[in-house]
C-alpha positions in Angstrom: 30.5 109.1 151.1 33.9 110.7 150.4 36.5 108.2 150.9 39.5 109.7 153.9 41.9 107.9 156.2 40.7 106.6 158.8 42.9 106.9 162.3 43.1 103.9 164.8 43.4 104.8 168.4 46.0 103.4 170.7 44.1 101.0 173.1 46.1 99.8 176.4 47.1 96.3 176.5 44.7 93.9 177.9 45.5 91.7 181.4 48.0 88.9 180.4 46.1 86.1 179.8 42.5 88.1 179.8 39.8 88.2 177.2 40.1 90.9 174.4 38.1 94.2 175.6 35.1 94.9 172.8 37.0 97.9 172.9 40.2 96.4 171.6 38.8 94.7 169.0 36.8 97.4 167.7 39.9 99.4 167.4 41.8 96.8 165.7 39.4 95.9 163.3 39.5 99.5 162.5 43.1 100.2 162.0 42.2 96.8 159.9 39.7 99.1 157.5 42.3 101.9 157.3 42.2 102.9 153.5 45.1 102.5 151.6 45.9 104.9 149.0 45.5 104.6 145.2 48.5 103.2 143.3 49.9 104.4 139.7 48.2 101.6 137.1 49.7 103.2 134.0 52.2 106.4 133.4 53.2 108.1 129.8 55.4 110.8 128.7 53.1 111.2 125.9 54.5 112.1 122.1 56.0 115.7 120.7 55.3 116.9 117.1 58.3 118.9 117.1 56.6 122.0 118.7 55.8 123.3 121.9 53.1 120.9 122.8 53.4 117.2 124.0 50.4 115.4 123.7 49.6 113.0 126.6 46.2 111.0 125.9 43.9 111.5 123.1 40.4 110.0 122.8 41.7 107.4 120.8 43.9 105.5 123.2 44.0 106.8 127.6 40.7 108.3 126.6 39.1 105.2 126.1 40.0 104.0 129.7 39.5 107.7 131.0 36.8 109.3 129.6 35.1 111.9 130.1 38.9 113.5 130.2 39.7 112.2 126.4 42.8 114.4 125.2 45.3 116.4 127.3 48.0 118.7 126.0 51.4 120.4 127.7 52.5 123.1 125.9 55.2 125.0 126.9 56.9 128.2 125.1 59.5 130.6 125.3 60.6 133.4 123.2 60.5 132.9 119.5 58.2 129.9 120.1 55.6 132.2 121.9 55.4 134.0 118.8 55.1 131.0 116.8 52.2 129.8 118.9 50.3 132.7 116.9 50.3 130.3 113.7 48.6 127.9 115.1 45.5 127.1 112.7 41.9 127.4 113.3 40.3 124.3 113.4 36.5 123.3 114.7 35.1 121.0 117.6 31.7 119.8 118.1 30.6 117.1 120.7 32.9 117.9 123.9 34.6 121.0 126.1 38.1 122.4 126.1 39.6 122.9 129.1 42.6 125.9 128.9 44.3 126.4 132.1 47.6 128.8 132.6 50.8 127.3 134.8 53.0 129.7 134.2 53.2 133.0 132.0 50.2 134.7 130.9 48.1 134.5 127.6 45.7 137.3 126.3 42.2 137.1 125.0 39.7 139.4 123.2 36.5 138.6 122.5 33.8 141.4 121.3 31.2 139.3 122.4 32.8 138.3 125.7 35.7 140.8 126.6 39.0 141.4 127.2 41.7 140.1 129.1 44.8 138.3 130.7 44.8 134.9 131.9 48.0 134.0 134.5 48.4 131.0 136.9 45.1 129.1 137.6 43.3 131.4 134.8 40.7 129.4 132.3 39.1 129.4 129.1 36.4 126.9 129.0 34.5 126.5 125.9 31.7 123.8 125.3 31.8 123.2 121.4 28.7 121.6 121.7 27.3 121.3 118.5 30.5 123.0 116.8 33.0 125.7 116.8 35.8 126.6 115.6 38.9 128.5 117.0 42.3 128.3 117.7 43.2 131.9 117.5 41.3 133.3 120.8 44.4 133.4 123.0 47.9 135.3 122.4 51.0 134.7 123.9 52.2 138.0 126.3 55.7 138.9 126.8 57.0 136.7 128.9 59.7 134.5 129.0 57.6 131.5 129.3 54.5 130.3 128.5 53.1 126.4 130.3 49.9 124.9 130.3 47.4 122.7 129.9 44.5 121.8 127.2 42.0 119.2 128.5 39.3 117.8 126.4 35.7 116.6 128.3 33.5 114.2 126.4 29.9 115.5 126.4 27.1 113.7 127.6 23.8 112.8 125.1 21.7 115.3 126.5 24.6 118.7 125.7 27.0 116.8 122.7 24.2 118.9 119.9 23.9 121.7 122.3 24.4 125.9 121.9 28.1 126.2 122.5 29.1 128.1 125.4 32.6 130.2 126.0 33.9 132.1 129.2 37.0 133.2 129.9 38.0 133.5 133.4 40.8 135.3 134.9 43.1 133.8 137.8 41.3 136.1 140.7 37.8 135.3 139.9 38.9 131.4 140.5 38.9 130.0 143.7 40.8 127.5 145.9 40.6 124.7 148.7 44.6 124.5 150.3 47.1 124.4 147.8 44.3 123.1 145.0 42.6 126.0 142.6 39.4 124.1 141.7 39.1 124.5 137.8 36.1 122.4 137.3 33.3 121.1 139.9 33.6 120.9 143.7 36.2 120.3 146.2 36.0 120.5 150.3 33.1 122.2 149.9 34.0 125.2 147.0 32.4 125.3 144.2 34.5 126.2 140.3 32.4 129.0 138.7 33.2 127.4 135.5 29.9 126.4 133.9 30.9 122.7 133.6 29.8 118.9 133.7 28.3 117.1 137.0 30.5 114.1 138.5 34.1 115.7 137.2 36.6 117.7 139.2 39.6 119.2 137.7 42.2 120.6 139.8 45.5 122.7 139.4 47.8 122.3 142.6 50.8 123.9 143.8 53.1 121.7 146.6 55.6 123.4 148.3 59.0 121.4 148.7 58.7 118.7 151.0 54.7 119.7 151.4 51.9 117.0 151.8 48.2 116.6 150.4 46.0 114.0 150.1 43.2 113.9 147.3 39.8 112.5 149.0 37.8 111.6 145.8 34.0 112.7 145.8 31.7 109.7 145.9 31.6 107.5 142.6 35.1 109.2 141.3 36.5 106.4 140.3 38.3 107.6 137.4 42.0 109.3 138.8 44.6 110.5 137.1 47.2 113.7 137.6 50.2 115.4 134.6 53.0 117.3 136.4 54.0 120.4 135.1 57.0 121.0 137.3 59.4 120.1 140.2 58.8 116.0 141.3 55.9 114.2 143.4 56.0 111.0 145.1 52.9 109.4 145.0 53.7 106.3 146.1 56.5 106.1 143.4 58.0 109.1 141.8 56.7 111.2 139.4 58.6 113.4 137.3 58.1 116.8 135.2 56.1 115.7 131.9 55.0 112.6 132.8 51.2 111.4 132.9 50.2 109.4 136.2 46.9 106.9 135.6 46.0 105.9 138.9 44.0 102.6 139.6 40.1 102.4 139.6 38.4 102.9 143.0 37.8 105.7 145.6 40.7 105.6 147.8 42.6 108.3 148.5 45.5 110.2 146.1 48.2 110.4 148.8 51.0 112.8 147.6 54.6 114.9 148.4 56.6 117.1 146.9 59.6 115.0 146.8 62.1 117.9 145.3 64.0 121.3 146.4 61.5 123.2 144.0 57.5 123.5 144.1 55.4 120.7 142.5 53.0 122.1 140.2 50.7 119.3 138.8 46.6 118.9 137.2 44.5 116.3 138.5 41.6 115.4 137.1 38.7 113.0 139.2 35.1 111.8 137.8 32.3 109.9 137.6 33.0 107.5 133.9 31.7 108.8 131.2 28.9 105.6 130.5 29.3 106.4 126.4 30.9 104.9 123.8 33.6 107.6 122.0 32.3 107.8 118.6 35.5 110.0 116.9 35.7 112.6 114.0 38.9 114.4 113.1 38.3 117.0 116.1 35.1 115.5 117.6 33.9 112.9 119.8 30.3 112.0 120.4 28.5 109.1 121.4 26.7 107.9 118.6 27.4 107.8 115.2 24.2 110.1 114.5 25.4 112.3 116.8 28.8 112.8 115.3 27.2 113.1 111.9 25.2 115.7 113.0 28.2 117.5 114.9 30.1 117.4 111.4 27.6 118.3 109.6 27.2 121.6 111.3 31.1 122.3 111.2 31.0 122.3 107.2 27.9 125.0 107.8 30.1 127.2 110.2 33.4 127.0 108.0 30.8 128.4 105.1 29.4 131.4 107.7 33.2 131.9 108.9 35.0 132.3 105.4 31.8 134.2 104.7 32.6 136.6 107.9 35.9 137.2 106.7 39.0 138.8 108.4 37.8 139.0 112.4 41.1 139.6 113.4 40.7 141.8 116.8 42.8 144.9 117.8 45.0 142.4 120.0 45.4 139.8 116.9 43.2 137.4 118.4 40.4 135.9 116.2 37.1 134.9 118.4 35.6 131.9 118.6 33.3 131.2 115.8 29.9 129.5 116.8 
């Protein structure tokens, strides 16, 4: 059952002095049911290495009380620092999926296995490392001013942590929307992400409008909530400002939320069933079992081998694909 509000009707006042109506009491004991919405439990700005990217939760500390989202980045470029963004070093994955999704600016990808090109607003890379990877290289900064976005990391369940990894890249007009809400990952009002991803998690980037209105209906058994704002200010329920983190409390109720400012809110929200796993953690992995993240290691070493065996993969565009 998705959880909505749920509207009283106005019922005339009985005869002074008369028996409450069934009707009357009907109504009032449903304006007595109305749902309130979900409040803010827990809010971060997260920490900054010095670079462009601020990292909000790893698997290590809101992960634990969030997963399956386990690690979120913001990064956000311009100029010089877009170029810099180019050094960033390979580095492998095995037991979860990353999550890549564009706010503002574009980024550039060439894969000869997969293709070629641009990603802009609401445009994704989604890769599930699986059993491992490694990349870091497979997206380049255009020339734009700015670059903003966000890296999300999914904890795998048992059955796909060991699994064939699995890349796409998908541009901004092959994704689709609900209102003001692209749907990154899962289902919402009835659309469907064409990212290949888990069951029971939705993953949302949304765009308000100053002084715009949307409330969040949570599939059943979401009980999981949170949302990062990118830009402009929300209230939702208190007020949320550009860069902070938002953990709302457990349950289904609703997310009830405004653009509070004079320029567009532009926010990730993430819903889902809780991942029923404990986080077993390697250096860039997370599994659910210490054999699992032995095994996940274990076949990182082997594809660092094969990938320094590969050599120079460098495309025409100076990406590097992912190696898996």
């Amino acid at each position: 059952m998705i959880v909505g509000l749920i509207r009283s009707e106005v019922v005339p006042p009985t005869p002074e002095g008369g028996p409450m109506s069934v009707s009357t009491a009907s109504s009032n004991a449903t304006a007595a049911m109305a749902v309130v919405p979900r409040k803010i439990m827990r809010r971060t700005r997260g920490h900054q290495s010095g670079g462009p990217i601020t990292r909000l939760m790893s698997p290590s500390d809101l992960g634990q009380f969030l997963k399956p989202f386990v690690f979120l980045d913001i990064f956000d470029a311009d100029g010089a620092t877009i170029q810099g963004m180019r050094d960033m070093p390979l580095h492998p994955h095995s037991g979860i999926a990353t999550v890549t999704v564009i706010v503002e600016g574009s980024m550039c990808y060439s894969d000869p296995a997969i293709g070629s090109g641009t990603l802009g607003y609401g445009g994704v890379e989604w890769m599930r490392a699986g059993g491992g990877v490694w990349h870091g290289k497979e997206l380049s900064g255009e020339d734009v001013p700015r670059i903003l976005g966000f890296q999300l990391w999914l904890s795998l369940p048992a059955e796909l942590e060991n699994s064939e990894p699995v890349s796409r890249y998908i541009e901004a007009k092959d994704m689709v929307s609900a209102g003001p809400a692209h749907i990154i990952v899962g289902s919402h009002q009835g659309v469907q992400s064409p990212v290949p991803a888990l069951e029971g998690v939705n993953y949302l980037l949304v765009t308000l409008r100053p002084g715009e209105r949307w409330t969040y209906a949570p599939p059943a058994d979401h009980t999981v909530g949170w949302l990062a704002l990118a830009k402009g200010s929300l209230d939702a329920g208190s007020p949320v400002a550009a860069g902070e983190m938002v953990i709302f409390e457990s349950g289904q109720a609703p997310i009830e939320l405004a653009a509070s400012g004079r320029d567009d809110a532009v926010f990730v929200l993430g819903s889902a069933v809780p991942h029923p796993y404990p986080l077993h953690l390697g250096y860039y992995s997370v599994h659910t079992s210490a054999q699992a993240l032995a095994a996940g290691e274990s076949r990182i070493a082997e594809l660092g081998r094969n990938m320094q065996e590969a050599g120079d993969r460098r495309t025409a565009s100076g990406t590097i694909p992912v190696f898996r």
